[in-house]
Rosetta silent file (secondary structure, phi, psi, omega in degrees, C-alpha in Angstrom):
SEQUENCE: XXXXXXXXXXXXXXXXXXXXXXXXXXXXXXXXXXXXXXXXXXXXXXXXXXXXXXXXXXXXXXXXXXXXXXXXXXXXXXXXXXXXXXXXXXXXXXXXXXXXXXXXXXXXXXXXXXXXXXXXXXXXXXXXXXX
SCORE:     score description
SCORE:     0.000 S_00000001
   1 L     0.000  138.801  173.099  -10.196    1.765   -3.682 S_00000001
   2 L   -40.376  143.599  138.301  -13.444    4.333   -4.202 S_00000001
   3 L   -73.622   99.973 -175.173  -13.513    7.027   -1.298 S_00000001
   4 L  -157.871 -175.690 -167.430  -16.725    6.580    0.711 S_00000001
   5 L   -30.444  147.057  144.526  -17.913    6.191    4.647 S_00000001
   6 H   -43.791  -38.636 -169.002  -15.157    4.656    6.935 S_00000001
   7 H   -73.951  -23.648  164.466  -17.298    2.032    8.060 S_00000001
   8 H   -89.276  -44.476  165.337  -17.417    0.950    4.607 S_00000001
   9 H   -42.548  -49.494 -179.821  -13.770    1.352    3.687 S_00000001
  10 H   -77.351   -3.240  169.440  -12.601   -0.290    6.618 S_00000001
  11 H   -95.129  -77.192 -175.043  -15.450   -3.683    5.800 S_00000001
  12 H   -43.315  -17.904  174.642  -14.041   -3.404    2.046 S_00000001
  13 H   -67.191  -89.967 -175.370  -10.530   -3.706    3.495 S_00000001
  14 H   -63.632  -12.041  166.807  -11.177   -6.662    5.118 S_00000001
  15 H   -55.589  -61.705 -177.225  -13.600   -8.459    2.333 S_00000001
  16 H   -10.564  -65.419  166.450  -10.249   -7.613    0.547 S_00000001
  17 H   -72.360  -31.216 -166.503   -7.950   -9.118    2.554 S_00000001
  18 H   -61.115  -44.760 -159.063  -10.067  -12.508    3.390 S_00000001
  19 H   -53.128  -55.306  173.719  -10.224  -12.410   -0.598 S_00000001
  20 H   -72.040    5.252  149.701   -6.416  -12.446   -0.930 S_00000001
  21 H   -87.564  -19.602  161.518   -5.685  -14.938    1.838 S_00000001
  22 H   -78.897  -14.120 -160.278   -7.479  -17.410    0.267 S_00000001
  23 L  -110.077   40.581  170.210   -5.965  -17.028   -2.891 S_00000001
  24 L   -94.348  175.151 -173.882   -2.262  -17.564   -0.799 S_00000001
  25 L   -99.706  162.375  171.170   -0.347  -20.792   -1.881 S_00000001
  26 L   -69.932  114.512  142.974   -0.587  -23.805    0.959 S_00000001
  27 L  -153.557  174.715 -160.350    2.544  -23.548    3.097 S_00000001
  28 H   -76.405  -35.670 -172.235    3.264  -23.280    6.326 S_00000001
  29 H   -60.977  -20.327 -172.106    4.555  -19.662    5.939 S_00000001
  30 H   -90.376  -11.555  171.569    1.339  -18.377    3.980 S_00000001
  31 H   -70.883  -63.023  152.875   -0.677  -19.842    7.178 S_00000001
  32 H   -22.799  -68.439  171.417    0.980  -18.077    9.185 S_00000001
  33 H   -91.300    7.193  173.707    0.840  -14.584    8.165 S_00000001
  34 H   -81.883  -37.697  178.358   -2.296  -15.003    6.452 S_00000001
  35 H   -65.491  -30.124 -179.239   -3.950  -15.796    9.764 S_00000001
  36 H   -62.644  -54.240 -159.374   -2.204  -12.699   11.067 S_00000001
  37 H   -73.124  -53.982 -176.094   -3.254  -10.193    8.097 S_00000001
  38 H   -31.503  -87.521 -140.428   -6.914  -12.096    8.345 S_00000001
  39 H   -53.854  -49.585 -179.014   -6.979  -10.948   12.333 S_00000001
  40 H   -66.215  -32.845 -175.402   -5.431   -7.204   12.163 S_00000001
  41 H   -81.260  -43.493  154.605   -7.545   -6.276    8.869 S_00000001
  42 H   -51.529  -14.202  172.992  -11.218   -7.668   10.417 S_00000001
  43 H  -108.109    4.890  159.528  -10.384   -6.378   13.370 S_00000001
  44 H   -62.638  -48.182  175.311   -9.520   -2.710   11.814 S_00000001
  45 H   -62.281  -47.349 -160.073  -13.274   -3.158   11.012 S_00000001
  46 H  -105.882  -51.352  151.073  -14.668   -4.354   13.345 S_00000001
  47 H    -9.786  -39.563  177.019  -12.863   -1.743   15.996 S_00000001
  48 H   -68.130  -56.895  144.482  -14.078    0.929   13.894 S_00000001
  49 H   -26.134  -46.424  171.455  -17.472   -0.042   14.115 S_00000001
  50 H   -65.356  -70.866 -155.251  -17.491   -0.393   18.324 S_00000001
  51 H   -43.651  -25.800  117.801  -15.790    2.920   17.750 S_00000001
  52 L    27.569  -74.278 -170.238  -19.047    4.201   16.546 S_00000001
  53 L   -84.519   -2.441 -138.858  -20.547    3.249   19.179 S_00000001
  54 L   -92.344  164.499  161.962  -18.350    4.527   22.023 S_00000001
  55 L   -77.021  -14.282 -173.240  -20.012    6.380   25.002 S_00000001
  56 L  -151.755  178.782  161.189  -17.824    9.060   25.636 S_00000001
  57 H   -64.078  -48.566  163.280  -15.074   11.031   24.330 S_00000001
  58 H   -79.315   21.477  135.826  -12.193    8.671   25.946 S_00000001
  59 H   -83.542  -38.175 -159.832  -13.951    5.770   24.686 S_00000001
  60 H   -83.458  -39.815  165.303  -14.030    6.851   21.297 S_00000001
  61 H   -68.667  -30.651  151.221  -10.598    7.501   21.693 S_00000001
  62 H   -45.309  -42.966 -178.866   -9.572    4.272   23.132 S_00000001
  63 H  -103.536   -6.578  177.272  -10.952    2.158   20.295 S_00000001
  64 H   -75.565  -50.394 -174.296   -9.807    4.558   17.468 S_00000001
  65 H   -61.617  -24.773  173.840   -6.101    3.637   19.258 S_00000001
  66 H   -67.673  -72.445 -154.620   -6.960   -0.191   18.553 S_00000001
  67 H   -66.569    5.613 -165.747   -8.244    0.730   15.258 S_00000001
  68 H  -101.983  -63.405  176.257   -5.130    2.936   14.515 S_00000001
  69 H   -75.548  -36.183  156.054   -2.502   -0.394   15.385 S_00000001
  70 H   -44.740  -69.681 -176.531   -4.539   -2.806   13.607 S_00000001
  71 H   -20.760  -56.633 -157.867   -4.788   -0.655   10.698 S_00000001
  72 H   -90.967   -5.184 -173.136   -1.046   -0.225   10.886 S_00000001
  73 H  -108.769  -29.598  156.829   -0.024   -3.706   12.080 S_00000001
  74 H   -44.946  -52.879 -155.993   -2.905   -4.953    8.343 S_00000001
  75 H   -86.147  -28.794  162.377   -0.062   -2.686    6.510 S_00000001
  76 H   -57.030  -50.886  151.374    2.988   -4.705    7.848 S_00000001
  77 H   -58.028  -22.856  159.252    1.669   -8.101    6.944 S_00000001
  78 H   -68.205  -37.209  149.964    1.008   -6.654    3.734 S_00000001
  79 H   -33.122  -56.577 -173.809    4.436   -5.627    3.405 S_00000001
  80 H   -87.203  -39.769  134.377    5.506   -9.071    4.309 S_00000001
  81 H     0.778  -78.694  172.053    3.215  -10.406    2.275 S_00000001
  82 H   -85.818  -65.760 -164.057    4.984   -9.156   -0.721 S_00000001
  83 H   -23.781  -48.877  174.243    8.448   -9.594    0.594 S_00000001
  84 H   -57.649  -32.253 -170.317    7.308  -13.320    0.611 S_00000001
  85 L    67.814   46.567 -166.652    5.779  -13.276   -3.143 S_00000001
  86 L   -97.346    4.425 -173.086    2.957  -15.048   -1.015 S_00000001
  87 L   166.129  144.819 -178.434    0.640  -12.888   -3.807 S_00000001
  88 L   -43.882  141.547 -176.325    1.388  -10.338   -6.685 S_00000001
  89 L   -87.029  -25.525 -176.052    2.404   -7.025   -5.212 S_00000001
  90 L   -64.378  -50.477  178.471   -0.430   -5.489   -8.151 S_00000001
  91 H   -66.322  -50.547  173.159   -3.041   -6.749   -5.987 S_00000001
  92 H   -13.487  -96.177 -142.978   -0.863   -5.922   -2.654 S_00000001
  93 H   -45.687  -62.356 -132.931    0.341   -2.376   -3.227 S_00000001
  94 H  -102.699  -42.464 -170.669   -3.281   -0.980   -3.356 S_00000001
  95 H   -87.342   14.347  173.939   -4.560   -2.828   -0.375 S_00000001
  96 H   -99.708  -34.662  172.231   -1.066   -1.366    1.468 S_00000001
  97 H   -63.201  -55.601  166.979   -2.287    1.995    0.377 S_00000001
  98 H   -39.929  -62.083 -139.822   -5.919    1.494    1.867 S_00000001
  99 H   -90.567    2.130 -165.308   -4.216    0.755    4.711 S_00000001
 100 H   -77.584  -43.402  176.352   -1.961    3.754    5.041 S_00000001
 101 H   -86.610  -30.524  142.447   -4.329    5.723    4.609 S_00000001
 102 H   -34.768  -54.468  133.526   -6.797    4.903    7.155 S_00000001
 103 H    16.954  -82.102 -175.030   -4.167    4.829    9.018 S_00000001
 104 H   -74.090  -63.883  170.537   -3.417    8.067    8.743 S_00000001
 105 H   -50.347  -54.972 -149.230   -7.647    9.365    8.817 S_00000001
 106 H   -80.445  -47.324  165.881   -8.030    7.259   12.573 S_00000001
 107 H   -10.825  -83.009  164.018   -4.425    9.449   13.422 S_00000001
 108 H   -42.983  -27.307 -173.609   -6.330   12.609   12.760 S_00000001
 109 H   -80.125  -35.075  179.467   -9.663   11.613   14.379 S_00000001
 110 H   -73.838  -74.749 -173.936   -7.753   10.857   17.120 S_00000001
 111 H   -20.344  -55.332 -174.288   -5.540   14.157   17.349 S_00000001
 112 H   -61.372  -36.327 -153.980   -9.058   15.839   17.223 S_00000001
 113 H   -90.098   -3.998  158.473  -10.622   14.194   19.264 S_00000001
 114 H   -38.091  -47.180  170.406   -7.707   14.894   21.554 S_00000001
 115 L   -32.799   60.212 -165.513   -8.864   18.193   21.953 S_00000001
 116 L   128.271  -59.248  176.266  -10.111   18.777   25.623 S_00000001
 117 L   -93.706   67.374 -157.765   -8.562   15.161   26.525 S_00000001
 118 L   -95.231   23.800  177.659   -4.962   15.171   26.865 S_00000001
 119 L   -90.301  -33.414 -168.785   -4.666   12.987   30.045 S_00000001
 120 L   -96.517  131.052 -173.617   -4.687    9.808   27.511 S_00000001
 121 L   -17.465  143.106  134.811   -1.135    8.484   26.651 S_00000001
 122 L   -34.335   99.820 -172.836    0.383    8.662   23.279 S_00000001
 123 L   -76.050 -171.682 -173.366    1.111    6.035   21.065 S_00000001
 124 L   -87.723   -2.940 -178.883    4.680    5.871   19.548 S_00000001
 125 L   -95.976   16.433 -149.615    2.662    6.806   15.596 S_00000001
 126 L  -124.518  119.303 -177.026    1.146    9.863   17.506 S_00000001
 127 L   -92.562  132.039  163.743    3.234   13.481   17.161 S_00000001
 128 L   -17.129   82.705 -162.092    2.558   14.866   21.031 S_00000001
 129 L   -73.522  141.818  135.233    0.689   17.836   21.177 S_00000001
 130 L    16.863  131.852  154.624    2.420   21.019   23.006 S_00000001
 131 L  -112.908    0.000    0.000    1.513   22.196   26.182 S_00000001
């Protein structure tokens, strides 16, 4: 995928995914995690967006931590996803990559924005900082 605003990456992510859950085969197993990838990759999106939006510093940080385990919970169902053969890992693999790396960009946004607010908790994908 093209490099360009988050708020666009993270909307192409999920048009992405919606595309390649429809194109799953009918079974019960492809319902199943398809509704799952569907919920964590729009809401990757749509998290980012509020985050946007936030009011404070420890707002912004708060919904960047949503938009950090969706992101990262979108790359697991992709993972299982192909494990399943529920769809071609050539489309997968690239929409596992999108997801790492956002992933990885809301990490950093958070660590910065860490910076002056270290009363809120850690996740377990978070290195500490130092005191």
């Amino acid at each position: 995928m093209p490099t360009f605003d988050l708020k666009d990456r993270t909307r192409a992510l999920a048009l992405a995914v919606i595309r390649l859950v429809e194109a799953y085969p009918r079974s019960r197993t492809a319902e199943v995690v398809g509704r799952q990838l569907l919920r964590s990759a729009t809401s990757v999106a749509a998290n980012y967006r509020s985050a946007c939006r936030a009011r404070s510093g420890r707002d912004f940080i708060a919904k960047m931590a949503i938009v950090e385990e969706e992101a990262d919970e979108t790359q697991f169902w992709l993972e299982l996803s192909a494990d399943a053969s529920l769809a071609d890992r050539r489309i997968i693999d690239p929409l596992r990559g999108e997801s790492g790396e956002l992933t990885a960009i809301v990490v950093a946004s958070i660590r910065t924005a860490r910076q002056g607010h270290r009363a809120i908790p850690h996740s377990a994908f978070r290195i500490p900082h130092s005191r």
